[in-house]
PDB file of N, CA, C and O in Angstrom:
ATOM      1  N   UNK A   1     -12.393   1.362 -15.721  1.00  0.00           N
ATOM      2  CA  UNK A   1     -11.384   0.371 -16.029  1.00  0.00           C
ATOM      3  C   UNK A   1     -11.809  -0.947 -15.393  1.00  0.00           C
ATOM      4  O   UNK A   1     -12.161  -0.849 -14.218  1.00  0.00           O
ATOM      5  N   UNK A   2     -11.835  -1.834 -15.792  1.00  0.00           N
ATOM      6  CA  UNK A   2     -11.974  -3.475 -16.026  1.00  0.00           C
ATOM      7  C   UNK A   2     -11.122  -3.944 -14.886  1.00  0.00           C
ATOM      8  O   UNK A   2      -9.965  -4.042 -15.296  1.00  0.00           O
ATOM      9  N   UNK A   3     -11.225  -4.290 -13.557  1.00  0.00           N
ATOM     10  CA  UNK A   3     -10.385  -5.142 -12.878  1.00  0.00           C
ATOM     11  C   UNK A   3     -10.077  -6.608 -13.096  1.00  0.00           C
ATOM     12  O   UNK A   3      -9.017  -7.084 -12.688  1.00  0.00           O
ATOM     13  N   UNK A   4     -11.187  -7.493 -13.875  1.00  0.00           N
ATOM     14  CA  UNK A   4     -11.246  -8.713 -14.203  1.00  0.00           C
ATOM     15  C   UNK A   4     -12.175  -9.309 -13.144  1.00  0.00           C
ATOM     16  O   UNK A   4     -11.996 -10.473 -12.786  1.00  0.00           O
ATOM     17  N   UNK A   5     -12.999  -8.690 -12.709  1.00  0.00           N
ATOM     18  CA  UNK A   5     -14.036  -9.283 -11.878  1.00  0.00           C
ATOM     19  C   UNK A   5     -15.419  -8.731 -12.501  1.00  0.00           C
ATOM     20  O   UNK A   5     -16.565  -8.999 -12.139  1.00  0.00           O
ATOM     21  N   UNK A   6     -14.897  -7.711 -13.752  1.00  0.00           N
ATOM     22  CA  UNK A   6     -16.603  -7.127 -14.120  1.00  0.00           C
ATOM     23  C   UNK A   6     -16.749  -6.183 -13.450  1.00  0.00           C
ATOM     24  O   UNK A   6     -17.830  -5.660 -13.720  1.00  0.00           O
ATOM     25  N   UNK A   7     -16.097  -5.547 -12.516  1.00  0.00           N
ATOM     26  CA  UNK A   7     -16.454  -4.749 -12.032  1.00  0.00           C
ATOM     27  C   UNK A   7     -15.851  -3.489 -12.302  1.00  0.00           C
ATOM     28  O   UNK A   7     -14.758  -3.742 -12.809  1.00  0.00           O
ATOM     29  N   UNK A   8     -16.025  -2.169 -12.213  1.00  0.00           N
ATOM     30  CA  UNK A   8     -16.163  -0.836 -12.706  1.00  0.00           C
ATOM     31  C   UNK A   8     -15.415   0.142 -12.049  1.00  0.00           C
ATOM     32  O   UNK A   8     -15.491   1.335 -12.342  1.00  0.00           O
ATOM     33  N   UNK A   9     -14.567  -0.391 -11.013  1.00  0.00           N
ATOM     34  CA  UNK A   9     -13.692   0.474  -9.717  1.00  0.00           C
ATOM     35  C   UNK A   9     -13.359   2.324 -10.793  1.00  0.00           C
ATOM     36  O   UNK A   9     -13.999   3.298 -11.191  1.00  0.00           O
ATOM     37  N   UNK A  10     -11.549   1.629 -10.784  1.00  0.00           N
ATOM     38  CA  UNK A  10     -11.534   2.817 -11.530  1.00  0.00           C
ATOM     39  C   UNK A  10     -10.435   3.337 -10.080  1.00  0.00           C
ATOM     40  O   UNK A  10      -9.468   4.034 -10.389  1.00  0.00           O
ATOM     41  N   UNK A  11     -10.527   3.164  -9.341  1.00  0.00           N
ATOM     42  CA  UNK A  11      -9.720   4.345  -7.790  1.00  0.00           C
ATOM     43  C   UNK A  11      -8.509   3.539  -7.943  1.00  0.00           C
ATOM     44  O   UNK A  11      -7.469   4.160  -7.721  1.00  0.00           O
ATOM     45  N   UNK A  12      -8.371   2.133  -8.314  1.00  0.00           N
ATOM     46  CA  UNK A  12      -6.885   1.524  -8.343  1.00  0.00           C
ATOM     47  C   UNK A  12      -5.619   2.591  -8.599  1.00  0.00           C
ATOM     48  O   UNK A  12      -4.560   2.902  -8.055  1.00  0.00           O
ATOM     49  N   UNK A  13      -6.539   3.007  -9.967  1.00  0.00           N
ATOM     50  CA  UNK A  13      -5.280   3.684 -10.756  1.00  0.00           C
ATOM     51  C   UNK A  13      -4.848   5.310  -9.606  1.00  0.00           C
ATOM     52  O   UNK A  13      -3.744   5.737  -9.267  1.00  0.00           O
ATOM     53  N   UNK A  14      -6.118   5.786  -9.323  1.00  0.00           N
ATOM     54  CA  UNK A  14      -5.392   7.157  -8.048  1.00  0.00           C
ATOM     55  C   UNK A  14      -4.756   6.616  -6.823  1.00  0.00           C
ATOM     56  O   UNK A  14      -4.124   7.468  -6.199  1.00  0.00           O
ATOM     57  N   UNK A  15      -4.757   5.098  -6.172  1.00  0.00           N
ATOM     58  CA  UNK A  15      -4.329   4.528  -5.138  1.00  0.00           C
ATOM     59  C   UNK A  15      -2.965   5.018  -5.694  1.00  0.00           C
ATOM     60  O   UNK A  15      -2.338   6.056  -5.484  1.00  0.00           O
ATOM     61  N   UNK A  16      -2.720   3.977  -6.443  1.00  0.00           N
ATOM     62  CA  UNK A  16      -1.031   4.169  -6.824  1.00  0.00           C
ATOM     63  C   UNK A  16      -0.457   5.565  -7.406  1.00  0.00           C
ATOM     64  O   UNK A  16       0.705   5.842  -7.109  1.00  0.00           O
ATOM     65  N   UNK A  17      -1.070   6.316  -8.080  1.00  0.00           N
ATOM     66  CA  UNK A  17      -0.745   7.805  -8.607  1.00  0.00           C
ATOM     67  C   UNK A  17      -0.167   8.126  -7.345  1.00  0.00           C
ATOM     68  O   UNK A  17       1.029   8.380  -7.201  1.00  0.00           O
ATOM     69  N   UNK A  18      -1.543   8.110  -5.854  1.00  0.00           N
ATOM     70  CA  UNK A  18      -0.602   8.924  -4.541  1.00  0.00           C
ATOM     71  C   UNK A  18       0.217   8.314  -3.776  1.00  0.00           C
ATOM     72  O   UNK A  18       0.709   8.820  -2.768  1.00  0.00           O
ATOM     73  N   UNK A  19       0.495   6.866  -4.296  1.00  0.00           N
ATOM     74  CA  UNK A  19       1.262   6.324  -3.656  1.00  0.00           C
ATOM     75  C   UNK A  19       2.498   6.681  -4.004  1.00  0.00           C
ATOM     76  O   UNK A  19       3.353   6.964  -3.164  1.00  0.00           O
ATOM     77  N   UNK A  20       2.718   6.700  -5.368  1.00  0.00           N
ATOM     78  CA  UNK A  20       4.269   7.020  -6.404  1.00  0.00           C
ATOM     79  C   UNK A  20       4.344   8.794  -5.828  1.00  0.00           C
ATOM     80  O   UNK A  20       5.456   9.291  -5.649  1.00  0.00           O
ATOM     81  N   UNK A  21       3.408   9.405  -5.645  1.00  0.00           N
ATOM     82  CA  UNK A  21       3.844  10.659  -5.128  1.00  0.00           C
ATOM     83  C   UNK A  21       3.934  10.737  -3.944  1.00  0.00           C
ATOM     84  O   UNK A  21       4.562  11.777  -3.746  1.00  0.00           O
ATOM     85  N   UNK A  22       3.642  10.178  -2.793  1.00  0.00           N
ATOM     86  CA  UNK A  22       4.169   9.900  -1.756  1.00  0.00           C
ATOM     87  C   UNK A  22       5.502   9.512  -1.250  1.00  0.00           C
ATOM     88  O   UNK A  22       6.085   9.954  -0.261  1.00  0.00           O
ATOM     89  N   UNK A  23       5.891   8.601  -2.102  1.00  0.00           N
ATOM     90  CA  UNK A  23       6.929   7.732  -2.202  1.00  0.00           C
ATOM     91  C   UNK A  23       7.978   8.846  -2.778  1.00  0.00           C
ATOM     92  O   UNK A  23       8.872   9.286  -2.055  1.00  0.00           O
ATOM     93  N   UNK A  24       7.868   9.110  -3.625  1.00  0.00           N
ATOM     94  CA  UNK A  24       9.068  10.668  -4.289  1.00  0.00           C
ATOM     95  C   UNK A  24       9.855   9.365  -4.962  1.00  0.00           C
ATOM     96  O   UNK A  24       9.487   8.274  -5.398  1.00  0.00           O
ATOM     97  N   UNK A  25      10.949   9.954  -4.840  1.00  0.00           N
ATOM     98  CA  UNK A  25      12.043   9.379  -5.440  1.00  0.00           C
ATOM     99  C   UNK A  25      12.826   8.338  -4.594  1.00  0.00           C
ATOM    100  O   UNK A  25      13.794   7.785  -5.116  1.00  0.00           O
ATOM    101  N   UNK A  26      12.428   8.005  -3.185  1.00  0.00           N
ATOM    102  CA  UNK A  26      13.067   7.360  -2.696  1.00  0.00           C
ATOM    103  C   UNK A  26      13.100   5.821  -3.088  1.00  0.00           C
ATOM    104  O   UNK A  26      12.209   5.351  -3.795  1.00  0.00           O
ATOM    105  N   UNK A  27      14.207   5.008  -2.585  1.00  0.00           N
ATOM    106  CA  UNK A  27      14.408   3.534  -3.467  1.00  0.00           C
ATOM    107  C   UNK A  27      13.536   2.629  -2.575  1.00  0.00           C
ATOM    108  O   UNK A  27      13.213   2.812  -1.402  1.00  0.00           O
ATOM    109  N   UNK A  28      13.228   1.605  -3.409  1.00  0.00           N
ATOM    110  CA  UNK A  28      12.531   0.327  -2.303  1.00  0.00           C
ATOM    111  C   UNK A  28      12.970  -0.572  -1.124  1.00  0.00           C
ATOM    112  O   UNK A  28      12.371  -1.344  -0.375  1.00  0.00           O
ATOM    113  N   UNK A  29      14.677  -0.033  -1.302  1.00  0.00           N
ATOM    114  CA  UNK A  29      15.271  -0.902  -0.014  1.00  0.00           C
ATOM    115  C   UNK A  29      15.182   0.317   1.059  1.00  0.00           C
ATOM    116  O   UNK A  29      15.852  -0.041   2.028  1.00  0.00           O
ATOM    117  N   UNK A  30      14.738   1.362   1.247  1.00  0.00           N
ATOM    118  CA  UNK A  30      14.617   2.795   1.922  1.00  0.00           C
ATOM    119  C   UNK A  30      13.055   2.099   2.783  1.00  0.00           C
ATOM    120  O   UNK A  30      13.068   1.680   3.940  1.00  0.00           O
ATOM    121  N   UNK A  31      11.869   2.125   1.917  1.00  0.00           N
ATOM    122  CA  UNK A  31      10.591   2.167   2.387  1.00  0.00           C
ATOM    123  C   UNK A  31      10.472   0.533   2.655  1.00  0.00           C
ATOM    124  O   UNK A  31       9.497   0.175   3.315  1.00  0.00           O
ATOM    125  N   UNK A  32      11.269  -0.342   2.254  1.00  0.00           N
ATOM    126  CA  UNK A  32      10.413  -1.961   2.926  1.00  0.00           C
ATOM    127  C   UNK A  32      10.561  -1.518   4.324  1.00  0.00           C
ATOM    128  O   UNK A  32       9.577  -1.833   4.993  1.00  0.00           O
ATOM    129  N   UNK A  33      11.660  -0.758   5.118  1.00  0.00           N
ATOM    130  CA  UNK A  33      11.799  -1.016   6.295  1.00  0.00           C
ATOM    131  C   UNK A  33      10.253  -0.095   7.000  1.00  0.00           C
ATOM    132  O   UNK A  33      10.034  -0.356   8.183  1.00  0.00           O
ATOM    133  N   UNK A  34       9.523   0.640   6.499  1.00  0.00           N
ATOM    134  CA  UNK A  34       8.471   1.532   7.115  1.00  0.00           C
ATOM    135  C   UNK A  34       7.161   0.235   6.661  1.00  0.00           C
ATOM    136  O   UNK A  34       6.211  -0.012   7.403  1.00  0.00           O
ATOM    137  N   UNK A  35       7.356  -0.342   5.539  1.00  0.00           N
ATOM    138  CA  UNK A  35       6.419  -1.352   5.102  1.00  0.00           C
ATOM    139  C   UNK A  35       6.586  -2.742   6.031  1.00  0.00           C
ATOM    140  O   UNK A  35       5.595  -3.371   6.402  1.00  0.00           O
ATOM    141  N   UNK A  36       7.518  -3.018   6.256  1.00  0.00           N
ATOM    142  CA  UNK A  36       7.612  -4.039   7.595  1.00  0.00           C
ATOM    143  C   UNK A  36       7.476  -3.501   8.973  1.00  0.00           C
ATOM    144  O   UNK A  36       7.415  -4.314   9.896  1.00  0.00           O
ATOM    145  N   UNK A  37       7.421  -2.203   9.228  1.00  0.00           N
ATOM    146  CA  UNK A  37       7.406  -2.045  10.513  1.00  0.00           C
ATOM    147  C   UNK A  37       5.677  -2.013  11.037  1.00  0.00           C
ATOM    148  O   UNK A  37       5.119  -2.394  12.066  1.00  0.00           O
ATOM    149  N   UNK A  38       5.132  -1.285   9.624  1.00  0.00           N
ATOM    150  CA  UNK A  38       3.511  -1.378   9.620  1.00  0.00           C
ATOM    151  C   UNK A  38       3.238  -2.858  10.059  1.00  0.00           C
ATOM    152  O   UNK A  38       2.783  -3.031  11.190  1.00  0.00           O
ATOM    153  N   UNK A  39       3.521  -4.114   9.120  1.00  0.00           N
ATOM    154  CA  UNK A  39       3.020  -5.310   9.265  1.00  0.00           C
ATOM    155  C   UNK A  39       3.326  -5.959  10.553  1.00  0.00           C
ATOM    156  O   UNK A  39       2.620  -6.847  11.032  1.00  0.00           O
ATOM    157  N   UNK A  40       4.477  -5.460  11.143  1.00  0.00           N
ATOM    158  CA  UNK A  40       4.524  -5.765  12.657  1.00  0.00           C
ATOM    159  C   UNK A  40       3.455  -5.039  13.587  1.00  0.00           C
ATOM    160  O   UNK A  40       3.129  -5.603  14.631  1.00  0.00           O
ATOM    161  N   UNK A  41       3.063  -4.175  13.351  1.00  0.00           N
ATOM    162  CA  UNK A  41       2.487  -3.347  14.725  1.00  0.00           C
ATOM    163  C   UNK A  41       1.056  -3.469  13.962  1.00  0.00           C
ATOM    164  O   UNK A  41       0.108  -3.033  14.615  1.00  0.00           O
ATOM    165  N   UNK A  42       0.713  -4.080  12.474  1.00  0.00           N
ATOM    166  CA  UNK A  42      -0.948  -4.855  12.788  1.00  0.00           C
ATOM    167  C   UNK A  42      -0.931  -6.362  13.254  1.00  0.00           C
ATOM    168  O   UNK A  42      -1.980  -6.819  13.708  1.00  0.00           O
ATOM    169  N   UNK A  43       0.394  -7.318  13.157  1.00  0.00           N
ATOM    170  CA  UNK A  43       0.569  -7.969  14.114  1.00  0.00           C
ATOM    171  C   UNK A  43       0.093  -8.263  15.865  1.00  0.00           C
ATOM    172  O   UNK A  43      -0.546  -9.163  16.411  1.00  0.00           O
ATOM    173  N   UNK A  44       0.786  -6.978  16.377  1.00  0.00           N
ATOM    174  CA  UNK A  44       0.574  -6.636  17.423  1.00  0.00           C
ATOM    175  C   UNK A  44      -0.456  -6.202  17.687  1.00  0.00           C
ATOM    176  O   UNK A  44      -0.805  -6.661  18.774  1.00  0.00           O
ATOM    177  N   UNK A  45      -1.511  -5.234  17.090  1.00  0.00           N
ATOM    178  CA  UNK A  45      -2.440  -5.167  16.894  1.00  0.00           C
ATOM    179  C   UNK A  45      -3.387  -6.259  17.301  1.00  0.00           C
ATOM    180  O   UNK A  45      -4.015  -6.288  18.359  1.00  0.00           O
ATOM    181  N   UNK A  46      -3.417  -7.190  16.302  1.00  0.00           N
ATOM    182  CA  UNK A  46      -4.766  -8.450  16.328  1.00  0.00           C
ATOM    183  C   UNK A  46      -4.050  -9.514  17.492  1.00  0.00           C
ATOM    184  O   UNK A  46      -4.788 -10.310  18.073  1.00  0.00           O
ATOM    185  N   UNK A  47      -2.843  -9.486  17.739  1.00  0.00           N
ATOM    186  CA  UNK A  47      -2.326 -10.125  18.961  1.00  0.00           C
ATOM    187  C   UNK A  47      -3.091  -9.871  20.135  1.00  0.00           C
ATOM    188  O   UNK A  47      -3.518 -10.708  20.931  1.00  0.00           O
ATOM    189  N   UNK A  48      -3.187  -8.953  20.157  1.00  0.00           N
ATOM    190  CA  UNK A  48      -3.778  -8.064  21.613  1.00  0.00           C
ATOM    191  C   UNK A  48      -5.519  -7.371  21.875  1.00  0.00           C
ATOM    192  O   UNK A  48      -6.139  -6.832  22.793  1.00  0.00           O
ATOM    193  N   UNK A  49      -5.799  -7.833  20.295  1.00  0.00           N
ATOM    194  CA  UNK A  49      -7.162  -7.489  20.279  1.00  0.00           C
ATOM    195  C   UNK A  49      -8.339  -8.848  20.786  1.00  0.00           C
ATOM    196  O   UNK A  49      -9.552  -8.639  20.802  1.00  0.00           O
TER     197      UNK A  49
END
């Protein structure tokens, strides 16, 4: 599959397959709060690195 760079990937499409099965059925106002808590603590992360 074609990303628009010419290039030949193709794994995009299984990223998201295990992401949507990861995710289950739960709603998006459920997981921003685990998706903001990540972006804080790589914050903290490069803060301290």
């Amino acid at each position: 599959m074609a990303n628009g760079t010419g290039a030949n990937l193709g794994f995009e499409d299984k990223l998201w397959a295990a992401a949507d099965k990861l995710r289950g059925t739960m709603d998006a106002a459920e997981y921003k709060h685990v998706v903001l808590g990540l972006i804080f603590l790589k914050y903290i992360s490069d803060a301290f690195m």
